[in-house]
LOPA-485930 format. One record per residue (C-alpha): residue number from 1; residue in one letter; chain; x, y, z. Coordinates in steps of 0.02 Angstrom, whole numbers. Layout:
REM LOPA-485930
> NUM, a, A, X, Y, Z
...
***
This chain:
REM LOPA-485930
> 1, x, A, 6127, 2986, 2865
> 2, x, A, 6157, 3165, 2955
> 3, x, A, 6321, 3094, 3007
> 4, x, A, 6387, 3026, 2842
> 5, x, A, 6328, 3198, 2775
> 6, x, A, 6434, 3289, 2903
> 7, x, A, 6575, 3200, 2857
> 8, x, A, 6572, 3230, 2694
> 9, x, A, 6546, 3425, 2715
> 10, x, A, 6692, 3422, 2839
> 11, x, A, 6816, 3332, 2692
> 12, x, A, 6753, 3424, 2543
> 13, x, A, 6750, 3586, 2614
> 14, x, A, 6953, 3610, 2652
> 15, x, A, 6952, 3553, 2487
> 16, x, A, 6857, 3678, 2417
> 17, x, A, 6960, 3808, 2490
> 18, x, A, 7115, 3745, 2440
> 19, x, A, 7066, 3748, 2254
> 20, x, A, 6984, 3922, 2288
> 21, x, A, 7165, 3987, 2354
> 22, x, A, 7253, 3908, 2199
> 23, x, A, 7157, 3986, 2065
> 24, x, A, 7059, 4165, 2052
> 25, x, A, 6876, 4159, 2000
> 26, x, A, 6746, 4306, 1982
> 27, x, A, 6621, 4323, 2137
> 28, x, A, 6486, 4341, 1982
> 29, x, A, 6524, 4143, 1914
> 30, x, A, 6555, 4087, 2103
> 31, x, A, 6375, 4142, 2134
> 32, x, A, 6310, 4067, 1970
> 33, x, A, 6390, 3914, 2009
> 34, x, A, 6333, 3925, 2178
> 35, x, A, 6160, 3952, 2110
> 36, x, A, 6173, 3791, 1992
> 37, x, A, 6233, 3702, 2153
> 38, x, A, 6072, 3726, 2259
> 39, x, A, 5962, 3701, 2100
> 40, x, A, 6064, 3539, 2090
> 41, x, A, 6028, 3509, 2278
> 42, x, A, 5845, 3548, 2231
> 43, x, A, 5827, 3455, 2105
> 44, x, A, 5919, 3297, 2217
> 45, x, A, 5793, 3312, 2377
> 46, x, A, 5626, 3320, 2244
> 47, x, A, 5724, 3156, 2193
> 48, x, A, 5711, 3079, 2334
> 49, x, A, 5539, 3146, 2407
> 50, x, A, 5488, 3067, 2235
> 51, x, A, 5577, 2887, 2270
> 52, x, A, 5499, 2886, 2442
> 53, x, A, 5331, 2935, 2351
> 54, x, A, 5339, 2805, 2219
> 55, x, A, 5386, 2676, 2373
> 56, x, A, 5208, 2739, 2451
> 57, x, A, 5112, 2714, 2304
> 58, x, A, 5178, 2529, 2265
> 59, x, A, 5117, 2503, 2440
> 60, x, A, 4941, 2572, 2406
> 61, x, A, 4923, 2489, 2210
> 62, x, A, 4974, 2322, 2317
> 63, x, A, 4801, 2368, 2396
> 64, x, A, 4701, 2428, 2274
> 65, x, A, 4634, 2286, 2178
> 66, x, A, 4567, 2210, 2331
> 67, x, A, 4461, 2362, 2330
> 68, x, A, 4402, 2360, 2129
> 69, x, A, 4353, 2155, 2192
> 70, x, A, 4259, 2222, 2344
> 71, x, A, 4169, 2348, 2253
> 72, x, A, 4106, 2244, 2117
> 73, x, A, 4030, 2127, 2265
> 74, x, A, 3954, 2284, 2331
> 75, x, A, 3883, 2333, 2168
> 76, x, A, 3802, 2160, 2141
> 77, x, A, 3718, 2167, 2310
> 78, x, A, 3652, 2348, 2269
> 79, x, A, 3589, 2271, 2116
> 80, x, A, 3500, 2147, 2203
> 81, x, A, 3421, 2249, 2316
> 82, x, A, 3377, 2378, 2202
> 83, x, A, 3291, 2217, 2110
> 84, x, A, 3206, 2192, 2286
> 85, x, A, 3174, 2359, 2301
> 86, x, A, 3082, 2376, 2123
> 87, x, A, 2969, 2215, 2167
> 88, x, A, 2923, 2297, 2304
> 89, x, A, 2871, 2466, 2231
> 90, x, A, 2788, 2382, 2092
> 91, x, A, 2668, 2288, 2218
> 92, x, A, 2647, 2429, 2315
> 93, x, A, 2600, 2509, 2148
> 94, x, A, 2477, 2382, 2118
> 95, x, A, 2398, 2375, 2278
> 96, x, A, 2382, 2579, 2265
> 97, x, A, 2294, 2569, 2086
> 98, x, A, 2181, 2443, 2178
> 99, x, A, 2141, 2554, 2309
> 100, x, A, 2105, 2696, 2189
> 101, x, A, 1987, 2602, 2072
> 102, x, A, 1886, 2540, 2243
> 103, x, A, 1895, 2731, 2295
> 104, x, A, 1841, 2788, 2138
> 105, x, A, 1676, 2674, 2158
> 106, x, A, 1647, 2712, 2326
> 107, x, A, 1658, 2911, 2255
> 108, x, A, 1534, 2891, 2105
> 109, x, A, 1422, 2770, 2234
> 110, x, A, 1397, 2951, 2355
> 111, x, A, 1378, 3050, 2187
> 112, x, A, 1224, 2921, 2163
> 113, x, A, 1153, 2952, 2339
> 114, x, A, 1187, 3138, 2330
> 115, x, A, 1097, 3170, 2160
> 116, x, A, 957, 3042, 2248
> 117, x, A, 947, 3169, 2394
> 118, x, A, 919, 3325, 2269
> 119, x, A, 773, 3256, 2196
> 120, x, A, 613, 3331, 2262
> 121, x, A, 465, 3262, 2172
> 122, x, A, 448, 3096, 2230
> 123, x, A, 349, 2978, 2350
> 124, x, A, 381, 2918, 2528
> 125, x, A, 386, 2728, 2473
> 126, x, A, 509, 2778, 2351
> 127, x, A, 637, 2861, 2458
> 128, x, A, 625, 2751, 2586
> 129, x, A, 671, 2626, 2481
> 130, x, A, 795, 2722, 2422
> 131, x, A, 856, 2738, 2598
> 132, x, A, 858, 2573, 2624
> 133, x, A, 959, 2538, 2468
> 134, x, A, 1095, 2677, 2533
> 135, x, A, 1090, 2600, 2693
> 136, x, A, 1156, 2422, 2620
> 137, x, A, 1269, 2505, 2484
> 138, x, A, 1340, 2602, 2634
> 139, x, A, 1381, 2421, 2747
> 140, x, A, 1446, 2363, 2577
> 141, x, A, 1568, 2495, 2559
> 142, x, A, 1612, 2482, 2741
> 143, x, A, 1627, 2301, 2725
> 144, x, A, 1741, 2318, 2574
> 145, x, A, 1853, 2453, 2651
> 146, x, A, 1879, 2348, 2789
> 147, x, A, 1914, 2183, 2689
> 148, x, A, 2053, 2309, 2589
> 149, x, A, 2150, 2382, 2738
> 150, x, A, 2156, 2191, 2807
> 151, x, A, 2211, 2120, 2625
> 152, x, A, 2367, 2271, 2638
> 153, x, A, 2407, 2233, 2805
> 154, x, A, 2420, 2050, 2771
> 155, x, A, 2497, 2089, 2607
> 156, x, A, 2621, 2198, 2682
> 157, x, A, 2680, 2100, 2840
> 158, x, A, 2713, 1973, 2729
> 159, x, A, 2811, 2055, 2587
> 160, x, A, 2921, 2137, 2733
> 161, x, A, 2934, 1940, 2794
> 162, x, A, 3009, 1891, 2626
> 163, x, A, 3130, 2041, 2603
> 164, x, A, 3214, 2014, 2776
> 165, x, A, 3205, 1817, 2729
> 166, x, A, 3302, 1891, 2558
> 167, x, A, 3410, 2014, 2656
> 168, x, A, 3486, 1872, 2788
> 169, x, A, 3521, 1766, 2637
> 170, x, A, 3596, 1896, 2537
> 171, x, A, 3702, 1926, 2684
> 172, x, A, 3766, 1760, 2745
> 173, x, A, 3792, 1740, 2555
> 174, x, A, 3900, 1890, 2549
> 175, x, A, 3974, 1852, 2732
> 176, x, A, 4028, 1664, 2661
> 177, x, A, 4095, 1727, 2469
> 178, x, A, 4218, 1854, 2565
> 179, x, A, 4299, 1761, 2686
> 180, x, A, 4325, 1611, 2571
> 181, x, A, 4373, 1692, 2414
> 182, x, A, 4438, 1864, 2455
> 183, x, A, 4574, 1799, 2593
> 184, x, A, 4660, 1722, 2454
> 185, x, A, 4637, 1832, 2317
> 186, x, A, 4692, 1940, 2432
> 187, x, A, 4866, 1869, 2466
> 188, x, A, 4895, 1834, 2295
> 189, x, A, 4870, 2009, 2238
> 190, x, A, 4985, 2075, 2380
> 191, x, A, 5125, 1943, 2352
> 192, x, A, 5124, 2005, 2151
> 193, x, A, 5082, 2199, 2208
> 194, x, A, 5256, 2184, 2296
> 195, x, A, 5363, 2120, 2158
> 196, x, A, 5288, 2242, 2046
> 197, x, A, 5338, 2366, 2165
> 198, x, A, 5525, 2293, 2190
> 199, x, A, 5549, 2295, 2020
> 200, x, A, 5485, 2502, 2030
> 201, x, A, 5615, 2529, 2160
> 202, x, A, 5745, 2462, 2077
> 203, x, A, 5724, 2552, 1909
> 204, x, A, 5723, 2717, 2018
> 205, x, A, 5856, 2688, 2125
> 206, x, A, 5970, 2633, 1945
> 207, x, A, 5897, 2798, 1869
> 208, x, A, 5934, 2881, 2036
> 209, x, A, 6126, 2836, 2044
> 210, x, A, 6140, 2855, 1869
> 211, x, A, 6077, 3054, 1877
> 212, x, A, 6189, 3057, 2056
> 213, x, A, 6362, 3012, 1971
> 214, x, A, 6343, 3123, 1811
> 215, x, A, 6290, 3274, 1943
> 216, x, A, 6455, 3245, 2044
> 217, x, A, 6541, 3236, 1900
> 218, x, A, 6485, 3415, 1831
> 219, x, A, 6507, 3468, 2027
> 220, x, A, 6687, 3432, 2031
> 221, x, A, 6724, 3524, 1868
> 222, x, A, 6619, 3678, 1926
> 223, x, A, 6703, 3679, 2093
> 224, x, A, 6892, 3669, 1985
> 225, x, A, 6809, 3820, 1905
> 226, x, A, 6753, 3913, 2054
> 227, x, A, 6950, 3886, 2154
> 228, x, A, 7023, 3951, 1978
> 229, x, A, 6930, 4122, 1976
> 230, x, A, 6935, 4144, 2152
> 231, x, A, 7132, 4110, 2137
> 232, x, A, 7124, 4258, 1993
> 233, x, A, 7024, 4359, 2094
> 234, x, A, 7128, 4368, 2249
> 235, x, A, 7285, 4414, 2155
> 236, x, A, 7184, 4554, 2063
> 237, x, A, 7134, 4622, 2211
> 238, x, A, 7300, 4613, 2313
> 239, x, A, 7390, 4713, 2140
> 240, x, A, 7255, 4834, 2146
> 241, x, A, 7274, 4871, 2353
> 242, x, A, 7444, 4870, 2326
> 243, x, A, 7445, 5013, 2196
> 244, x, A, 7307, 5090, 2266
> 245, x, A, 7427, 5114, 2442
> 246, x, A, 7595, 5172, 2343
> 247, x, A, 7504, 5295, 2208
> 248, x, A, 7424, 5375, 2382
> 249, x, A, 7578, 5383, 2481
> 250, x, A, 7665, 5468, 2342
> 251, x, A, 7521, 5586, 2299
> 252, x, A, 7517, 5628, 2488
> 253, x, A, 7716, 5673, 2491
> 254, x, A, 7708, 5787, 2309
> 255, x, A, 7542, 5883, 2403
> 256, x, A, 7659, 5906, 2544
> 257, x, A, 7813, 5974, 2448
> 258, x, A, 7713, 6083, 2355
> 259, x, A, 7631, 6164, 2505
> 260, x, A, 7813, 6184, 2580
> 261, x, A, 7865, 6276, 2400
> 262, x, A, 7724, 6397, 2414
> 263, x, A, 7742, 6453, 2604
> 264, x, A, 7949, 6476, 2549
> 265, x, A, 7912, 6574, 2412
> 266, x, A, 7772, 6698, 2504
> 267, x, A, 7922, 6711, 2636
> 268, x, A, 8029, 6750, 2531
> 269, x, A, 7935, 6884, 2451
> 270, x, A, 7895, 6963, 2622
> 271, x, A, 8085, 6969, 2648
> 272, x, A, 8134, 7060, 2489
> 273, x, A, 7996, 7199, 2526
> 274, x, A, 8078, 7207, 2722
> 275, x, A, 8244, 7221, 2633
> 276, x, A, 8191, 7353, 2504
> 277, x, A, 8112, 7448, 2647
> 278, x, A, 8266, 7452, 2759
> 279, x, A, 8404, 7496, 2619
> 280, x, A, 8276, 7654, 2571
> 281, x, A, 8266, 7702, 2794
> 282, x, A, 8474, 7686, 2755
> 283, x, A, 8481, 7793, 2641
> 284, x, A, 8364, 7920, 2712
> 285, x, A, 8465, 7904, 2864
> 286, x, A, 8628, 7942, 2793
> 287, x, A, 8565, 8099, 2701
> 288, x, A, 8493, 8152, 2867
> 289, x, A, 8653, 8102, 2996
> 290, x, A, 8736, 8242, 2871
> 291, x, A, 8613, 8401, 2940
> 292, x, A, 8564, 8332, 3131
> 293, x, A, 8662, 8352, 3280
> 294, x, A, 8802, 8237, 3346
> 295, x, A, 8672, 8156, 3473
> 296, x, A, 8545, 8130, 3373
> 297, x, A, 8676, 8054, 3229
> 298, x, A, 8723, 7926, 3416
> 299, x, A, 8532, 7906, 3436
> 300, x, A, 8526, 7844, 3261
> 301, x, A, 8665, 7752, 3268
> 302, x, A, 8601, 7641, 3409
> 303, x, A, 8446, 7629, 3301
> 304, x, A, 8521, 7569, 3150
> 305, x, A, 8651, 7452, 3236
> 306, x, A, 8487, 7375, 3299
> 307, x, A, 8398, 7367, 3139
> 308, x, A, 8571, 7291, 3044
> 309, x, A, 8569, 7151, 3180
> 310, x, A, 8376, 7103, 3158
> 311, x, A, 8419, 7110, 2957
> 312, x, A, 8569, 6999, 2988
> 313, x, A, 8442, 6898, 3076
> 314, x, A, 8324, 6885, 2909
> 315, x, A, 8474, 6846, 2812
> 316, x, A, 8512, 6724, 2911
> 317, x, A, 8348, 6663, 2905
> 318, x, A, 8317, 6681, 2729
> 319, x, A, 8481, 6578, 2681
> 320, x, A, 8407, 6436, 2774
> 321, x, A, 8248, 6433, 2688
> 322, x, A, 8339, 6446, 2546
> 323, x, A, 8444, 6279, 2585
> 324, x, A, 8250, 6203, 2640
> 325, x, A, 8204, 6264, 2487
> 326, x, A, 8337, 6172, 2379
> 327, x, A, 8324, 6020, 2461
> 328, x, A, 8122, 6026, 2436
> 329, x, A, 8170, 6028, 2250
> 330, x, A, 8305, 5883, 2269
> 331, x, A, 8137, 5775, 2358
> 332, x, A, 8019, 5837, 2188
> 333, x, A, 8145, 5773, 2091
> 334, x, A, 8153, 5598, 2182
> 335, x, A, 7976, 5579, 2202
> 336, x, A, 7939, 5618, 2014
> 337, x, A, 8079, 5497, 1969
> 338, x, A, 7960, 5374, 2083
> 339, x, A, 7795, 5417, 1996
> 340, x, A, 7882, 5365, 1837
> 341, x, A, 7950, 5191, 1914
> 342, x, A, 7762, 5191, 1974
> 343, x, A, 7690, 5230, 1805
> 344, x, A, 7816, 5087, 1736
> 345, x, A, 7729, 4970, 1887
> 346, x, A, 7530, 5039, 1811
> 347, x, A, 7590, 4980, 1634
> 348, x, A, 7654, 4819, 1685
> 349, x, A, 7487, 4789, 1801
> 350, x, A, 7393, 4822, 1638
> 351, x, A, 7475, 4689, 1518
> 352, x, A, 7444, 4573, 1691
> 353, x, A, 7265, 4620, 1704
> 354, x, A, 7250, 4611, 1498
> 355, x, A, 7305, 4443, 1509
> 356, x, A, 7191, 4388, 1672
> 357, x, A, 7050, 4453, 1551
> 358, x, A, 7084, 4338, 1418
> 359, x, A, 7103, 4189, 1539
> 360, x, A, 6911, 4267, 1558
> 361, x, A, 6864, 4256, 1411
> 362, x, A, 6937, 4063, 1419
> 363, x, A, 6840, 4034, 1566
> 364, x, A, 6681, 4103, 1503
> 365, x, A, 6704, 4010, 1343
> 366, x, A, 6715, 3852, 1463
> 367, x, A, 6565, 3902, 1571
> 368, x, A, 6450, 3923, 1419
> 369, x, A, 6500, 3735, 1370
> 370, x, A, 6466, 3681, 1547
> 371, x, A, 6290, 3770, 1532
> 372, x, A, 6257, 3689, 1372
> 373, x, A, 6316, 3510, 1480
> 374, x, A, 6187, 3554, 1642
> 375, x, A, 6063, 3620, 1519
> 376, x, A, 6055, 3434, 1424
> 377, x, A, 6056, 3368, 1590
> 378, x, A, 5912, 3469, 1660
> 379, x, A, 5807, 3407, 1497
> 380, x, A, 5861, 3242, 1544
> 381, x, A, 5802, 3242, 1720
> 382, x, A, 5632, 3355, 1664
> 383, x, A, 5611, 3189, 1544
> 384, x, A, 5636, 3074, 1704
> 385, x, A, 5548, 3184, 1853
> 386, x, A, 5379, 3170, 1699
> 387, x, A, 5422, 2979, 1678
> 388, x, A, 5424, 2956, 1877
> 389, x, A, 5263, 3079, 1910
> 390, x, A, 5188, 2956, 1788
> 391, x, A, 5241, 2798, 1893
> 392, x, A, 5204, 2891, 2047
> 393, x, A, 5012, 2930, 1994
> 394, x, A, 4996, 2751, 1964
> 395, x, A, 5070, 2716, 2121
> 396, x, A, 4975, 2816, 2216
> 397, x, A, 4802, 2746, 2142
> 398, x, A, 4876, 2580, 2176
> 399, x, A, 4938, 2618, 2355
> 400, x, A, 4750, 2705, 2399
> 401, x, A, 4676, 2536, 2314
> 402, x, A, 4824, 2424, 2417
> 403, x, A, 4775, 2568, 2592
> 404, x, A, 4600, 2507, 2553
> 405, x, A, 4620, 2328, 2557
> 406, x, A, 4742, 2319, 2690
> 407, x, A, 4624, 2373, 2806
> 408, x, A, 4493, 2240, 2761
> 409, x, A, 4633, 2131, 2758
> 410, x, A, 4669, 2198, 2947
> 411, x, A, 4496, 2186, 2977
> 412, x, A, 4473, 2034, 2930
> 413, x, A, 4640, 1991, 3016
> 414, x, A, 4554, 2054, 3174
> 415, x, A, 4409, 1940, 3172
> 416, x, A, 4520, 1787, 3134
> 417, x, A, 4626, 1845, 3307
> 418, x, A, 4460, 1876, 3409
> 419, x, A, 4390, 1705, 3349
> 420, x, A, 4562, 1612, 3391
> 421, x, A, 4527, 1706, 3577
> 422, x, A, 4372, 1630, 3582
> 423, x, A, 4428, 1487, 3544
> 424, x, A, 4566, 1487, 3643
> 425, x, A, 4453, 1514, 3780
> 426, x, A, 4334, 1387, 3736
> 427, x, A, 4471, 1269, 3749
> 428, x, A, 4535, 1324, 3929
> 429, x, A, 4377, 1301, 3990
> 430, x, A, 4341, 1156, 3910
> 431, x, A, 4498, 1107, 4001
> 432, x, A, 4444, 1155, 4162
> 433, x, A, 4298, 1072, 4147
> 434, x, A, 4400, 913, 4092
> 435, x, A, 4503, 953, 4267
> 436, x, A, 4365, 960, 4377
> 437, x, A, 4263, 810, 4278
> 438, x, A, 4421, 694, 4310
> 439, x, A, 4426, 748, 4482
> 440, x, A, 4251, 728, 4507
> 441, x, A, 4264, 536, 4471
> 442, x, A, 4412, 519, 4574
> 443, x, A, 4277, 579, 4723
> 444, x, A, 4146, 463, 4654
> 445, x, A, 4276, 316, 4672
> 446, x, A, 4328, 378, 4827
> 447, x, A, 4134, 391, 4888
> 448, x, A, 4113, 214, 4830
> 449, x, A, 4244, 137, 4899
> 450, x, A, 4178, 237, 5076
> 451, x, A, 4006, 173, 5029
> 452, x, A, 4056, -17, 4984
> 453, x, A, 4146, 7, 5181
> 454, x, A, 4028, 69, 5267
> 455, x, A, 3892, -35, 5181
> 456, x, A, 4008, -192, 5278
> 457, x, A, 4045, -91, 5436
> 458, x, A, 3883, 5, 5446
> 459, x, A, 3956, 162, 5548
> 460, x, A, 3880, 322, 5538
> 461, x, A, 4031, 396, 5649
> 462, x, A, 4150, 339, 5489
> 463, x, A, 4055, 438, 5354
> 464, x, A, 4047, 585, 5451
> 465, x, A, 4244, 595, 5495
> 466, x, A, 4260, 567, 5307
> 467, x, A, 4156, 715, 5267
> 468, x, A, 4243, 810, 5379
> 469, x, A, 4417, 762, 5341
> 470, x, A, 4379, 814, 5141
> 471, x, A, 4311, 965, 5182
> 472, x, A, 4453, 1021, 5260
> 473, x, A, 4556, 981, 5105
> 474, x, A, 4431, 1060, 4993
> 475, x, A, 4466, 1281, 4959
> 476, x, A, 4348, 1350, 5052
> 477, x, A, 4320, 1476, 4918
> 478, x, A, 4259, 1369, 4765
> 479, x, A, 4230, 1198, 4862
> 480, x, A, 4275, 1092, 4726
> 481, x, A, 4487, 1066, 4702
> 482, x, A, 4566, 1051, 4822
> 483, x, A, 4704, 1145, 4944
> 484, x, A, 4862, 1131, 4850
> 485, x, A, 4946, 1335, 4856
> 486, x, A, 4966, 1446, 5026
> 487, x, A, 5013, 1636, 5046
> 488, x, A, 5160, 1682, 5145
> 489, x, A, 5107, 1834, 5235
> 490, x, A, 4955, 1756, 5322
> 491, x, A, 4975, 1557, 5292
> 492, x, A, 4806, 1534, 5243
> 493, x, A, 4786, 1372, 5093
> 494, x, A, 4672, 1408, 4923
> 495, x, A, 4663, 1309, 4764
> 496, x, A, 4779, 1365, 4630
> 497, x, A, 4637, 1422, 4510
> 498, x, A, 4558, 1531, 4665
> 499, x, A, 4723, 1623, 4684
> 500, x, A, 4745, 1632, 4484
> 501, x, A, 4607, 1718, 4469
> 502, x, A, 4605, 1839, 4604
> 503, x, A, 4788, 1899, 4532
> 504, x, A, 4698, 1892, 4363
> 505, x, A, 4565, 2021, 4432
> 506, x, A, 4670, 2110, 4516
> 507, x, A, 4590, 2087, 4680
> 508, x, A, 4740, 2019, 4793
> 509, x, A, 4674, 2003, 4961
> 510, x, A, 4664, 1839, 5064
> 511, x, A, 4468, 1785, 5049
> 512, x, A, 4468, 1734, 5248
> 513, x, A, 4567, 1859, 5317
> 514, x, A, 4575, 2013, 5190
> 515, x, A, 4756, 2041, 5190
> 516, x, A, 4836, 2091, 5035
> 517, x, A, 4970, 1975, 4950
> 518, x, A, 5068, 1997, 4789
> 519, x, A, 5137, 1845, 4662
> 520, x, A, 5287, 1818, 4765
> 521, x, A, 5214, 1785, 4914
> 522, x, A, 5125, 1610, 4840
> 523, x, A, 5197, 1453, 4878
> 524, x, A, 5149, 1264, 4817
> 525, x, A, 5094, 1145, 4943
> 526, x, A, 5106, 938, 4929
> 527, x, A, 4981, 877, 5047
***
């Protein structure tokens, strides 16, 4: 079964994928439907724990009335000896009552002698007659005590004489009722028990396949399902991480530009203050080269030919931030011609993921009607999981009845194979004793025919050579068969039954010399 289930995992799950890659489906109706799927499974396993229960209780219900029989036999014997037990009490009852009223007179016979004793005024003749009189009422009483405890002992030993007499023929009653009647009761009961049962399994497993073929049916069309939305959701999410990537690129590039732009523009402000700052030192220079000396006018010549060169140098400068700055603006441009192809891209992406919603709402629409379908089917199996917990309470009453009677049956099955040892037994030994009978007579004949030749001959010499002669053929361990097996290892010759035994009993030792031997090393011998 693991295997065939293996197989099928291993072909139904590249399957599964395949229709997964084909069409998109929401992770939140894959796990539904993956929910519905191990409720299914569930539901499939309790199906089968229940078969396998409903198989155990048609076993025990083919049991069971064996038992009901059995305990109405045991309720008729309690009967009886509660009927045995109430004669009892009720003569013990009356024997009790009989011992009270004797006590009783015994009591108001003291109460006579006591009030006697009290009484004062009275003459000497008087009380000892009196005296007298209490002695004999006294060896009456005894007498009578005596005469009571003999009547309950007798009484007794012989009401305990009855009930075992009752008891043994209650029993052998019982013993004879059961093991002619109930054996094939018995077998009757547990041939119908089992077609009863047949017929059980049947119905299930039709009910069973029946509920399997409509559940692979809705399986298939959830798993079409499940491959359609996981299909929809893989293309949403490769549209979104592709838009996701370009609209960060592009943000990353317009951050950049505009960073450039603002670092141009300070540095170009910090120019026009350096040139501002040097035409004013010009000018103050030229006003001054008018009133200083010729050297000093050299001095500040050198000076400002310097400080022309370093502002060549920031023009210079400057015009190529301007060109940087120009082509920063021809890049804005380009990338804010992008964001609009991009923004075209978000709008189209938007009618695509309007219409992936309304192949939703299709889907949903088609997942409500296959909840409406498992919903019918889950009342349908709820109807059949009551039906079969109804069978399987019968069943199980049954199979505890069918448990029950199986082991009287084994019981009684026992017994039957002990008594067939016995007999069994009986027989080989009646066998044996058959064996050594027959070979008895062939020694009688034997001993005749010696007899009816010696009785002609008269030799002494010839009887004794016989004797000897047979009792070397004779085992020396049972002296009755004769030599007819040897053992290898030491050569010595036994009877067959002598050696049987000893490898019955597990004692395997020559009986002459004590060495041990095993089954192979036996051998017949025709002497």
């Amino acid at each position: 079964m693991n295997k065939r289930r293996k197989l099928a995992t291993s072909e139904i799950i590249p399957e599964l994928n395949k229709i997964r890659a084909k069409e998109g489906i929401n992770k939140m109706q894959r796990e539904y439907i993956r929910k519905r799927i191990k409720e299914y499974r569930i539901e499939n396993k309790t199906l089968i724990e229940d078969n396998e229960r409903l198989n155990l209780e048609s076993k025990l219900f083919s049991t069971k009335n064996i038992d009901v029989e059995k305990q109405t036999i045991d309720e008729n014997i309690n009967k009886e000896n509660k009927g045995i037990d109430e004669l009892e009490i009720n003569y013990l009852s009356k024997l009790k009552d009989q011992i009270k009223k004797q006590g009783s007179i015994i009591m108001e016979l003291r109460k006579d002698l006591e009030k006697k004793q009290h009484i004062p005024q009275k003459s000497k003749n008087e009380i000892k007659e009196e005296h007298v009189e209490n002695k004999d009422i006294n060896l009456d009483i005894e007498k009578i005590v005596e005469e009571i405890k003999l009547t309950n002992d007798s009484v007794i030993e012989n009401f305990k004489d009855e009930i075992c007499n009752l008891k043994k023929e209650l029993h052998e009653e019982r013993i004879s009722k059961n093991t002619n009647n109930m054996h094939n009761e018995e077998i009757e009961r547990i041939k119908t028990l089992k077609e009863l049962v047949e017929k059980l399994n049947e119905e299930n497993l039709q009910n069973f396949k029946n509920s399997k073929e409509e559940k692979q049916i809705y399986v298939s069309e959830i798993q079409d399902m499940e491959k359609k939305i996981e299909q929809l959701e893989q293309n949403i999410k490769i549209l979104k991480d592709s838009l996701f990537e370009e609209t960060q690129e592009k943000d990353k590039e317009i951050k950049n530009l505009q960073t450039k732009l603002k670092e141009t523009e300070e540095h170009l402000s910090i120019l026009k203050t350096k040139n501002y700052v040097e035409e004013k030192h010009m000018n103050f220079l030229k006003e001054r080269n008018e009133y200083n000396t010729t050297e000093e006018n050299k001095v500040l010549i050198s000076e400002r030919e310097d400080f022309i060169k370093k502002i060549q140098e920031t023009t210079k400068k400057f015009e190529r931030k301007d060109v940087e700055v120009n082509m920063l603006k021809l890049e804005l441009k380009k990338s804010e011609n992008e964001r609009a192809g991009v923004e075209l891209d978000k709008i189209k992406i938007k009618k695509k993921l309007s219409e992936i919603a309304e192949m939703k709402h299709e889907y949903k629409d088609q997942n409500l009607k296959s909840k409406k379908e498992i919903e019918d089917l889950q009342k349908r199996v709820q109807e059949r999981s009551t039906a079969a917990s109804f069978h399987k309470r019968n069943l199980l009453k049954s199979s505890e009845e069918g448990s029950f009677y199986k082991r009287k049956s084994e019981v009684f099955r026992e017994e039957v194979e002990s008594l067939k040892e016995k007999l069994a037994n009986e027989i080989k030994s009646s066998e044996e004793k058959i064996k050594k009978i027959v070979l008895l007579e062939e020694e009688l004949k034997n001993y005749t025919k010696i007899v009816a030749m010696i009785s002609k001959n008269d030799s002494t010499e010839m009887i004794l050579n016989v004797d000897r002669y047979r009792k070397l053929l004779r085992c020396t361990t049972c002296d009755l068969n004769f030599k007819d097996t040897a053992l290898l290892k030491c050569m010595h010759v036994f009877c067959k039954d002598c050696i049987d035994s000893r490898l019955k009993y597990r004692n395997r030792k020559c009986p002459i010399c004590g060495e041990g031997f095993s089954q192979n090393d036996i051998k017949k011998i025709f002497l």
